[in-house]
N, CA, C and O atoms as CSV, one atom per row, in Angstrom:
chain,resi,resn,atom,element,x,y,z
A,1,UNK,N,N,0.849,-1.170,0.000
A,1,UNK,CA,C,0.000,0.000,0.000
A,1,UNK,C,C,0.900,1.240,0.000
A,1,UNK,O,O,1.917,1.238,0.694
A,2,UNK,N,N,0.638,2.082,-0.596
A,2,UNK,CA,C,1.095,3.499,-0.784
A,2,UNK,C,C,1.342,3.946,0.031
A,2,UNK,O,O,1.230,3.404,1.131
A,3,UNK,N,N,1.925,5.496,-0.197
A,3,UNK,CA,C,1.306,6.749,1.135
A,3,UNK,C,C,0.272,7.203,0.539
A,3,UNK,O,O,-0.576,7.667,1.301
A,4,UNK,N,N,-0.014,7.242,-0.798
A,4,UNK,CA,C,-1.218,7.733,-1.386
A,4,UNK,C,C,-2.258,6.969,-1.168
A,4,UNK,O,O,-3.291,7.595,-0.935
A,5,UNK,N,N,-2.327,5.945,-1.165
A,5,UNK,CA,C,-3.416,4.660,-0.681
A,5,UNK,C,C,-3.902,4.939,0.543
A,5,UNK,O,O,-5.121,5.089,0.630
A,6,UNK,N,N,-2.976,5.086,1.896
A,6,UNK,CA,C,-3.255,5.227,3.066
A,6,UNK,C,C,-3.577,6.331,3.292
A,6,UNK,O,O,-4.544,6.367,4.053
A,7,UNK,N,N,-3.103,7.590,2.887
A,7,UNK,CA,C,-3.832,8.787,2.780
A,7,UNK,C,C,-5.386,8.930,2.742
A,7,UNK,O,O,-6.149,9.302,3.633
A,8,UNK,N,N,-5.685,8.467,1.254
A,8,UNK,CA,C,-7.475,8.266,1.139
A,8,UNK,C,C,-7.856,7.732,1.506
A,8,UNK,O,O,-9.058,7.993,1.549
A,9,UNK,N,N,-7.387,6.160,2.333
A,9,UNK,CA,C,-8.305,5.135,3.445
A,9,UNK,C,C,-8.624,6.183,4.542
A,9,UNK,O,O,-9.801,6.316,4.877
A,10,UNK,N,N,-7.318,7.207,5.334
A,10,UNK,CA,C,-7.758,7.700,6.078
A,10,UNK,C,C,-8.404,8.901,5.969
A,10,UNK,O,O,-8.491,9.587,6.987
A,11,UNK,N,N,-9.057,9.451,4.543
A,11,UNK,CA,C,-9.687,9.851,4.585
A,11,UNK,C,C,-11.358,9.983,3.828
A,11,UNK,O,O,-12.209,10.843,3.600
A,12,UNK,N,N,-11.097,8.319,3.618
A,12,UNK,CA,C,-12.722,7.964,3.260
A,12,UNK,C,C,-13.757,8.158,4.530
A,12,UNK,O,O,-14.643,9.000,4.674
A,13,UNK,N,N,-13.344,7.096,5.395
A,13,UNK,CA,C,-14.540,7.706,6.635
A,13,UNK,C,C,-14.915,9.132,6.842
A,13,UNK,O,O,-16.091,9.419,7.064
A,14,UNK,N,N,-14.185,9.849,6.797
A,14,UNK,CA,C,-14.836,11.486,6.981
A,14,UNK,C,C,-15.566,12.125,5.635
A,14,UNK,O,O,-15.995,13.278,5.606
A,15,UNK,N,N,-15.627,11.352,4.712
A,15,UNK,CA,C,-16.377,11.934,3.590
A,15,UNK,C,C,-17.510,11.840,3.733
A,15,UNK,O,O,-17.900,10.819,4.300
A,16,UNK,N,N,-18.841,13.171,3.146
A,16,UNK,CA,C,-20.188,13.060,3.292
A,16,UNK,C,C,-20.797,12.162,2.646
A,16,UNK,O,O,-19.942,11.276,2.681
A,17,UNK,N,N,-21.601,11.762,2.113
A,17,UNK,CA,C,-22.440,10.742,1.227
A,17,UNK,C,C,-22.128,11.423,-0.302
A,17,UNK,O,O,-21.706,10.905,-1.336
A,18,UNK,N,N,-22.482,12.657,-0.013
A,18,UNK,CA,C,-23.097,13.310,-1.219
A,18,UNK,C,C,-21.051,13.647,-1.959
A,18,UNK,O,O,-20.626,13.605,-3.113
A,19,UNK,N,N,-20.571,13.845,-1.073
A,19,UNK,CA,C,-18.875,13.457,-1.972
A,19,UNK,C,C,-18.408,12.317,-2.559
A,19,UNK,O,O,-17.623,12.108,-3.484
A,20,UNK,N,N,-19.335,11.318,-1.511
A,20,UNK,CA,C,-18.698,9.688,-2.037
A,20,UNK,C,C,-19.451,9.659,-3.657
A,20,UNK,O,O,-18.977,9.112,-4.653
A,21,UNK,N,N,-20.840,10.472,-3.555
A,21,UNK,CA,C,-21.581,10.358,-4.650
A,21,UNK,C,C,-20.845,10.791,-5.935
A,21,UNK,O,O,-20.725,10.171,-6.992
A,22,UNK,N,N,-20.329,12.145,-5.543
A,22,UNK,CA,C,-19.616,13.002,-6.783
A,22,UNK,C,C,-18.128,11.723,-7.038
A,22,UNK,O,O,-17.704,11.407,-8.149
A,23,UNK,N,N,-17.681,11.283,-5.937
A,23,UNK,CA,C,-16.150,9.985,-6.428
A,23,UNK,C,C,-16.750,9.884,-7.196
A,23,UNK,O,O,-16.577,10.543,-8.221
A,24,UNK,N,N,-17.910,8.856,-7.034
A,24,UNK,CA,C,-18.279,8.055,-7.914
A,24,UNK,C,C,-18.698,8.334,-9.455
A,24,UNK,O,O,-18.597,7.729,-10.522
A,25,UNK,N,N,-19.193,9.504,-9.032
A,25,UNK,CA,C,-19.934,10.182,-10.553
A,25,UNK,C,C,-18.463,10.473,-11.116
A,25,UNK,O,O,-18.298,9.886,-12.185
A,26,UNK,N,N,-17.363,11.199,-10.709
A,26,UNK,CA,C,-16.099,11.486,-11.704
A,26,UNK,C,C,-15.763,10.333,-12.031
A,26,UNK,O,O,-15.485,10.267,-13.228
A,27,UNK,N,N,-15.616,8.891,-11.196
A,27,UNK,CA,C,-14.970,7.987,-11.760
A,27,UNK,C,C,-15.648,7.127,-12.818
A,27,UNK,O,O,-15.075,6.206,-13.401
A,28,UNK,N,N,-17.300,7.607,-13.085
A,28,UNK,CA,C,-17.349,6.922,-14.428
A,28,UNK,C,C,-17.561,7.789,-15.338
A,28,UNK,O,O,-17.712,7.543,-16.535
A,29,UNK,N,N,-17.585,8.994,-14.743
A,29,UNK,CA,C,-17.293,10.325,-16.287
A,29,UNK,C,C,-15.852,9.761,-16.791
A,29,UNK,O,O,-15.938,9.192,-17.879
A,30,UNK,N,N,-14.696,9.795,-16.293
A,30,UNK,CA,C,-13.647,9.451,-16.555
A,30,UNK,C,C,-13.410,7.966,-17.163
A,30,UNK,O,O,-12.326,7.571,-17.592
A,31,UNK,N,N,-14.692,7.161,-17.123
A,31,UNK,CA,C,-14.323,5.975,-17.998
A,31,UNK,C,C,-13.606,4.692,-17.155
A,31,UNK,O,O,-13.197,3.630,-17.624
A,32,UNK,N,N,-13.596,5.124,-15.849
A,32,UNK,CA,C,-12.737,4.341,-14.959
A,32,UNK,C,C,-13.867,3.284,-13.588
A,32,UNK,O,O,-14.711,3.941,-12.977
A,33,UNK,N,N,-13.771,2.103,-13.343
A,33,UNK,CA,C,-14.388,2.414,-12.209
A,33,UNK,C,C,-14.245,2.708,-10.913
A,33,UNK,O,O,-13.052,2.695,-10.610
A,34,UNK,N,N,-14.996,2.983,-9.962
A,34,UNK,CA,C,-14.680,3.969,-8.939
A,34,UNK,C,C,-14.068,2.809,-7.650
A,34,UNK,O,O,-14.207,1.596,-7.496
A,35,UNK,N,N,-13.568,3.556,-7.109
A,35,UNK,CA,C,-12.722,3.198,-5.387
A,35,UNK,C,C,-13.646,1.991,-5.222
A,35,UNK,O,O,-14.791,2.360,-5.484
A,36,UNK,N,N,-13.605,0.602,-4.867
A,36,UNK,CA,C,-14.627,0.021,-4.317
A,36,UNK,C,C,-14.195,0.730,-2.335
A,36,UNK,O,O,-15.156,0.827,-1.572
A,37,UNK,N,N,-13.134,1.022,-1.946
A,37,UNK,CA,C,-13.300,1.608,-0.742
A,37,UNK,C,C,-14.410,2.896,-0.654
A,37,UNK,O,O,-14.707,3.296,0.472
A,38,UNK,N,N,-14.783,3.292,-1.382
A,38,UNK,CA,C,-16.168,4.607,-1.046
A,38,UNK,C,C,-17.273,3.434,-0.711
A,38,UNK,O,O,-18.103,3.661,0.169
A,39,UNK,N,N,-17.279,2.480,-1.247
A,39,UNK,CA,C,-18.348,2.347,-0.742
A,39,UNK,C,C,-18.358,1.475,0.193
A,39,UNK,O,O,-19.272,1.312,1.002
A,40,UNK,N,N,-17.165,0.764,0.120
A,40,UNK,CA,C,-16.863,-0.213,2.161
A,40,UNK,C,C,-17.009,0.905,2.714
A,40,UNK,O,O,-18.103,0.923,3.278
A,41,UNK,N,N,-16.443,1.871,2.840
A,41,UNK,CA,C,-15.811,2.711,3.910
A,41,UNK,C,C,-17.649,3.822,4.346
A,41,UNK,O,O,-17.941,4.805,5.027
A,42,UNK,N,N,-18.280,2.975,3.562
A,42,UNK,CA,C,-19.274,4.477,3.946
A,42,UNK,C,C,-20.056,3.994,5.248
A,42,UNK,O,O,-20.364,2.806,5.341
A,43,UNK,N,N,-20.302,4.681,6.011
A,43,UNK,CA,C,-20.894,4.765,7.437
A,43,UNK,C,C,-22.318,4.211,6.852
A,43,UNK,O,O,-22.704,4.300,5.686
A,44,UNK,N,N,-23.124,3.510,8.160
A,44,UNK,CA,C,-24.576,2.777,7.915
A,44,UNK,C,C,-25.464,4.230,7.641
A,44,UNK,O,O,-26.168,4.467,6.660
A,45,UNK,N,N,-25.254,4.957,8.605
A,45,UNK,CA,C,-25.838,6.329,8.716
A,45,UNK,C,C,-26.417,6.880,7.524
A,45,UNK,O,O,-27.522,7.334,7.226
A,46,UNK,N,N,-24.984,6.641,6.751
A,46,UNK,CA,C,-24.701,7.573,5.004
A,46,UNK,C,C,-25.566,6.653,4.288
A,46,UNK,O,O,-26.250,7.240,3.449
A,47,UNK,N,N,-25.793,5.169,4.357
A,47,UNK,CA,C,-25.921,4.705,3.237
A,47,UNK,C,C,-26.958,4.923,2.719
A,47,UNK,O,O,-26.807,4.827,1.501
A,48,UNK,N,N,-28.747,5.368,3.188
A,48,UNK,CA,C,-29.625,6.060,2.496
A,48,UNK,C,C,-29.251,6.978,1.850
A,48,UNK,O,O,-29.466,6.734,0.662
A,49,UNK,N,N,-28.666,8.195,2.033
A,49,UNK,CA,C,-28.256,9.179,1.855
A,49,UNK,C,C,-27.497,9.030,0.170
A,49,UNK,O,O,-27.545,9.725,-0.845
A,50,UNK,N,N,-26.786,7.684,0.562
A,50,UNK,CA,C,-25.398,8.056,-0.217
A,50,UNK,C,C,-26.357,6.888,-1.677
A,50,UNK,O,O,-26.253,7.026,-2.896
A,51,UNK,N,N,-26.790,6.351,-1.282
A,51,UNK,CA,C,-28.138,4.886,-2.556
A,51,UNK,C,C,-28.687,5.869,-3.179
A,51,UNK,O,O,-28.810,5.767,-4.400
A,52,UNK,N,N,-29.402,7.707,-2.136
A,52,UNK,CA,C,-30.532,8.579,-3.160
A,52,UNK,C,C,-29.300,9.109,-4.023
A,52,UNK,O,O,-29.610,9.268,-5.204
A,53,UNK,N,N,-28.205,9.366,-3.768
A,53,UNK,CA,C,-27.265,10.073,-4.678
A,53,UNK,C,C,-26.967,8.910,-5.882
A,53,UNK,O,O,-27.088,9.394,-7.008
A,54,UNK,N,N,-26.691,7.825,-5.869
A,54,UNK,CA,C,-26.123,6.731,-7.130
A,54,UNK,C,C,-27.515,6.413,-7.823
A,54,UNK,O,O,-27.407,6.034,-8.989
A,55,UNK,N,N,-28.973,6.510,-7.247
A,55,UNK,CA,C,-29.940,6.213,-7.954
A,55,UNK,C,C,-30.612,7.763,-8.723
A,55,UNK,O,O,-31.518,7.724,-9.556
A,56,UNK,N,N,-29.825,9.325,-8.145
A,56,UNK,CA,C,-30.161,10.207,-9.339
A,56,UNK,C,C,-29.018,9.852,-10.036
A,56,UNK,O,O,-29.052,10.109,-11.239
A,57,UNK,N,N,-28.189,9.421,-9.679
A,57,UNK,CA,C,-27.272,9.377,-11.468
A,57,UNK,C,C,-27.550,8.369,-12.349
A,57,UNK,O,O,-27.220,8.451,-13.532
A,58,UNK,N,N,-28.258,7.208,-11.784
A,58,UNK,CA,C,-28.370,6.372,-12.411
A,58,UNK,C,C,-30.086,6.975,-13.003
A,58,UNK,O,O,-30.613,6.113,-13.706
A,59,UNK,N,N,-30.800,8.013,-12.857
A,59,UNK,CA,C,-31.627,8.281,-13.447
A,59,UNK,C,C,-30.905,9.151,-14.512
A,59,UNK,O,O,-30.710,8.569,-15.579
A,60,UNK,N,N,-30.508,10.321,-14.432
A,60,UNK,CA,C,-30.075,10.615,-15.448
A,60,UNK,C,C,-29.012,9.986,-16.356
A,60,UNK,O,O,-28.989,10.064,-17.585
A,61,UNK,N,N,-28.425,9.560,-15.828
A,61,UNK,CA,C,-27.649,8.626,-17.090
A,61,UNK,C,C,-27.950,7.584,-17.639
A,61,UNK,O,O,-27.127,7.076,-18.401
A,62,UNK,N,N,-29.320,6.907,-17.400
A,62,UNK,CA,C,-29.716,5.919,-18.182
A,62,UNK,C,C,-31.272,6.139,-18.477
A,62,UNK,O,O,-31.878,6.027,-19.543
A,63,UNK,N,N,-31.814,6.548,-16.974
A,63,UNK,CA,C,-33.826,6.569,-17.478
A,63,UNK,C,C,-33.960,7.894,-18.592
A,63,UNK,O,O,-34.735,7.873,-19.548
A,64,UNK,N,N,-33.007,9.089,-18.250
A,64,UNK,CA,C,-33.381,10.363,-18.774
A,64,UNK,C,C,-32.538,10.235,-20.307
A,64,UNK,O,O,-33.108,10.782,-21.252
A,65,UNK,N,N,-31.082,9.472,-20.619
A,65,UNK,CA,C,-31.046,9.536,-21.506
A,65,UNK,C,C,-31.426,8.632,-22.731
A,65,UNK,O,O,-30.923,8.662,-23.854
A,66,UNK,N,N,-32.713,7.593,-22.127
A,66,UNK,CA,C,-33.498,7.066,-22.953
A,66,UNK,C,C,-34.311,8.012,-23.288
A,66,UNK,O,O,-34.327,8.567,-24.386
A,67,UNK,N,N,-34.783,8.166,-22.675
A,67,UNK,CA,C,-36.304,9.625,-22.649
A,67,UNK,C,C,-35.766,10.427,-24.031
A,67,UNK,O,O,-36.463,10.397,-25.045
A,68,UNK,N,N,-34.473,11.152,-24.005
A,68,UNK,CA,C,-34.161,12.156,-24.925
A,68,UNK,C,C,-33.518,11.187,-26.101
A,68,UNK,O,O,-33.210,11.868,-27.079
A,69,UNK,N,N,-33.270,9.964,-26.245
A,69,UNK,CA,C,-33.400,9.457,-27.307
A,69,UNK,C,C,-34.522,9.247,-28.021
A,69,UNK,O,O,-34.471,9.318,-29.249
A,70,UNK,N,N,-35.565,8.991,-27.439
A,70,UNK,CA,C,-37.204,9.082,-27.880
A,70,UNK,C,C,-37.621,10.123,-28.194
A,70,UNK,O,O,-38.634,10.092,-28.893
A,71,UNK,N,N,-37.160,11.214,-27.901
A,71,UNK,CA,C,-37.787,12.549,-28.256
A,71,UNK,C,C,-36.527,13.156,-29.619
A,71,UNK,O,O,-36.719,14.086,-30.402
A,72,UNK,N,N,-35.537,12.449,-29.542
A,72,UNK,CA,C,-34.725,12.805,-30.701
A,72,UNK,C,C,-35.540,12.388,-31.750
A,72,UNK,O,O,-35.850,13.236,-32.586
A,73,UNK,N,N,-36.038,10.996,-31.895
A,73,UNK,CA,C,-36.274,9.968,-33.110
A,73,UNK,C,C,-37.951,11.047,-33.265
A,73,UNK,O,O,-38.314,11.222,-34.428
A,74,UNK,N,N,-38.708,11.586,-32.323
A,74,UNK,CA,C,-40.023,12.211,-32.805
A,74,UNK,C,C,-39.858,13.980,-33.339
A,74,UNK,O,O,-40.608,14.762,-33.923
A,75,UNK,N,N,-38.478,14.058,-32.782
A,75,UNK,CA,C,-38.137,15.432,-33.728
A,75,UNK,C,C,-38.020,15.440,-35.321
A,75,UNK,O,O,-38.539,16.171,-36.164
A,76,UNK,N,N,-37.187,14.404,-35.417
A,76,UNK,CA,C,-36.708,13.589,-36.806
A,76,UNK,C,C,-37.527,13.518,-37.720
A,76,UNK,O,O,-37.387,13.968,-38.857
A,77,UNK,N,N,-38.832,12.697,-37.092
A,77,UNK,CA,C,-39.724,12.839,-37.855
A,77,UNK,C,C,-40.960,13.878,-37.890
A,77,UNK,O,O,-41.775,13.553,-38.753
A,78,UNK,N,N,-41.286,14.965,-37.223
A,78,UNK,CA,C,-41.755,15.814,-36.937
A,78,UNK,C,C,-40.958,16.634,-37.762
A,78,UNK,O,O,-41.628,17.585,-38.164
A,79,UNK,N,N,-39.655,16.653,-38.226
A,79,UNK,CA,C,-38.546,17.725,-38.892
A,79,UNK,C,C,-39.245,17.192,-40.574
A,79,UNK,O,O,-39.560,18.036,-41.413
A,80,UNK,N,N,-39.389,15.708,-40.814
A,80,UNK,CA,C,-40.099,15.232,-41.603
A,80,UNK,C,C,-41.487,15.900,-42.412
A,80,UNK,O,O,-41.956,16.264,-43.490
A,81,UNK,N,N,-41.676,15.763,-41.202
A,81,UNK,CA,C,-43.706,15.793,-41.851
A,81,UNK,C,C,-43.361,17.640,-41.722
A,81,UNK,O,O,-43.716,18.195,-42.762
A,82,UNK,N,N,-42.970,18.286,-41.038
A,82,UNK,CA,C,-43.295,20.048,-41.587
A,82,UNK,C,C,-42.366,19.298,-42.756
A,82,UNK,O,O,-43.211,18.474,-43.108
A,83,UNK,N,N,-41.366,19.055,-43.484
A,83,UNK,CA,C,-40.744,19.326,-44.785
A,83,UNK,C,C,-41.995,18.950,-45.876
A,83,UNK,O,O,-42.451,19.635,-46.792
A,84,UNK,N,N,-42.220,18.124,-45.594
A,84,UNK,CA,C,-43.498,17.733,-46.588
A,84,UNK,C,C,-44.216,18.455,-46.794
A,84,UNK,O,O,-44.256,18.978,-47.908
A,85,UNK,N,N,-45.373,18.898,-45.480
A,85,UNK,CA,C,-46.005,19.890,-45.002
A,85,UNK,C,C,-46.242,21.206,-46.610
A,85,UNK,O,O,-47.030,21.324,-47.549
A,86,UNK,N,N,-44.674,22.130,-45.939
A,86,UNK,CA,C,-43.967,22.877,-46.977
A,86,UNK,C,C,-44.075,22.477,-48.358
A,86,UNK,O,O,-44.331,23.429,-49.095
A,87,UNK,N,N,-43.976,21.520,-48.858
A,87,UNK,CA,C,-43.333,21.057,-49.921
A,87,UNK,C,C,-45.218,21.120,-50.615
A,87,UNK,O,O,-45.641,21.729,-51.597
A,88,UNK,N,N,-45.817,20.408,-49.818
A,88,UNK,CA,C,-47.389,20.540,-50.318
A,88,UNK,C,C,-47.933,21.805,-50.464
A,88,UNK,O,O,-48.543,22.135,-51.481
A,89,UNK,N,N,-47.723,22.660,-49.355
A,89,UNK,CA,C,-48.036,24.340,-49.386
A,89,UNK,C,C,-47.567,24.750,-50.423
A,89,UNK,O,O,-48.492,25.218,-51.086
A,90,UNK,N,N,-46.463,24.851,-51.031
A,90,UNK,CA,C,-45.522,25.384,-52.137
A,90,UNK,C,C,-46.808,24.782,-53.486
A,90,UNK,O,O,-47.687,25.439,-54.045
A,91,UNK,N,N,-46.425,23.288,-53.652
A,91,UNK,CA,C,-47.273,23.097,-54.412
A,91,UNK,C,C,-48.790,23.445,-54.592
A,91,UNK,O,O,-49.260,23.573,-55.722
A,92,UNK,N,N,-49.404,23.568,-53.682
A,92,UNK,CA,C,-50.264,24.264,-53.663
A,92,UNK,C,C,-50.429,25.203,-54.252
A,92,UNK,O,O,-51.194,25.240,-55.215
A,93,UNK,N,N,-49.427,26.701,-53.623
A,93,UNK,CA,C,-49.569,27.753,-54.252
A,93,UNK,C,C,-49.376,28.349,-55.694
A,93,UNK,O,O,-49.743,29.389,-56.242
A,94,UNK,N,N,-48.403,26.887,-56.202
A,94,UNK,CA,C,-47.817,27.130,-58.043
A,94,UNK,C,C,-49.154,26.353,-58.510
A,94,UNK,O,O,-49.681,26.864,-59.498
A,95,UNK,N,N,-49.859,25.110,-57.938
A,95,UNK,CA,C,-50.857,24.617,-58.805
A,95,UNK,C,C,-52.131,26.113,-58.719
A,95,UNK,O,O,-52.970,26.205,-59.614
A,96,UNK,N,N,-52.092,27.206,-57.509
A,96,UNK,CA,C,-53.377,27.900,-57.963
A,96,UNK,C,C,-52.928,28.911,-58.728
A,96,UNK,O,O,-53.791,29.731,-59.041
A,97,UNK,N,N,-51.858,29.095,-59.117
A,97,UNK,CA,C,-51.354,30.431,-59.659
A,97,UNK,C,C,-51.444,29.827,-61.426
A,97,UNK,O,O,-51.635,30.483,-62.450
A,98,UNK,N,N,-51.263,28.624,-61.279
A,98,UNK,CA,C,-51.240,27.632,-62.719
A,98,UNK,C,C,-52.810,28.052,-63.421
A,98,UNK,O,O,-53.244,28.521,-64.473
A,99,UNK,N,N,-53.358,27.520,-62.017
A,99,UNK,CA,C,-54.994,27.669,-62.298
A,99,UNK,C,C,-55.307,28.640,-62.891
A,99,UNK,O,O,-55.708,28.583,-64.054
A,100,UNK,N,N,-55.176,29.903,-62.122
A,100,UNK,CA,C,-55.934,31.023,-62.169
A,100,UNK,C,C,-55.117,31.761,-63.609
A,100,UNK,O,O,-55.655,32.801,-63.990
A,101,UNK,N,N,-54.118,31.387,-64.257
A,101,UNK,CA,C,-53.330,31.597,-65.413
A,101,UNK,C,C,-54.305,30.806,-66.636
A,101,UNK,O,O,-54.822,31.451,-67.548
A,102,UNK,N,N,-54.454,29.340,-66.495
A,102,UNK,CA,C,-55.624,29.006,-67.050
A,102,UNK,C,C,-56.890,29.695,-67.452
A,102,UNK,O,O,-57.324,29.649,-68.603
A,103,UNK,N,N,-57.355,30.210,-66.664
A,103,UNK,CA,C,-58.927,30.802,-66.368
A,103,UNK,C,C,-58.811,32.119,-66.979
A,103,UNK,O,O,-59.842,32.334,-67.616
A,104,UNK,N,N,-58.042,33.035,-67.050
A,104,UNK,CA,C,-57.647,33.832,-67.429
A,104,UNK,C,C,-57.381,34.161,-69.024
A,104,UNK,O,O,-57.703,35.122,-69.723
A,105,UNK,N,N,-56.755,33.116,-69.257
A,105,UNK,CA,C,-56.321,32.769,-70.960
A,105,UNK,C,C,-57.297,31.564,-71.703
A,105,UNK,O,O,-57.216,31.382,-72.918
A,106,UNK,N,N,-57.963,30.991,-71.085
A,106,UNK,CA,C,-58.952,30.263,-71.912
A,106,UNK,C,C,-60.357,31.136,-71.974
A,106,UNK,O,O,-61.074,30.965,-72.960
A,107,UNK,N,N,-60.704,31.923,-71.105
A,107,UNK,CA,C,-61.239,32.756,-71.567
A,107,UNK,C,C,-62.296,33.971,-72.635
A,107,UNK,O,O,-62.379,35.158,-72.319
């Protein structure tokens, strides 16, 4: 074991819940996984505390970024149907201008 090792053992117990929460959240922003000592080391006290902090990240990083994948795929096609939309309006307006060019010259 380190001095760096023994350093953070002795100073996991004094960490709040809501810090052990943020370890944890940097160590999988960073791609790494986190201390399994944050979570031996956390007091019985903390551990409600410290479960509501890993279950909002685990809402936003998995329930919420399903959610905004679903609302990507109904933009997509919502970006869809106005192009069409447009595309019918347009036609619209050259088939009455066609028309009324007709009506005009047959006459």
């Amino acid at each position: 074991m380190t001095l760096h090792d023994r350093s953070l053992n002795r100073l996991y117990p004094a960490l709040t819940a809501k810090e052990r929460g943020l370890l944890v959240l940097r160590a999988y922003k960073a791609g790494q996984k986190p201390d399994p000592e944050i979570y031996h080391s956390t007091p019985s006290s903390q551990g409600r505390a410290f479960n509501r902090y890993i279950r909002l990240m685990n809402a936003a990083n998995v329930e919420l970024a399903t959610v905004l994948q679903v609302l990507q795929v109904q933009v997509e096609k919502l970006d869809l149907r106005h192009a069409w939309f447009l595309t019918v309006h347009r036609w619209s307006i050259e088939t009455g201008v066609i028309g009324q060019y007709l009506d005009v010259a047959l006459k």
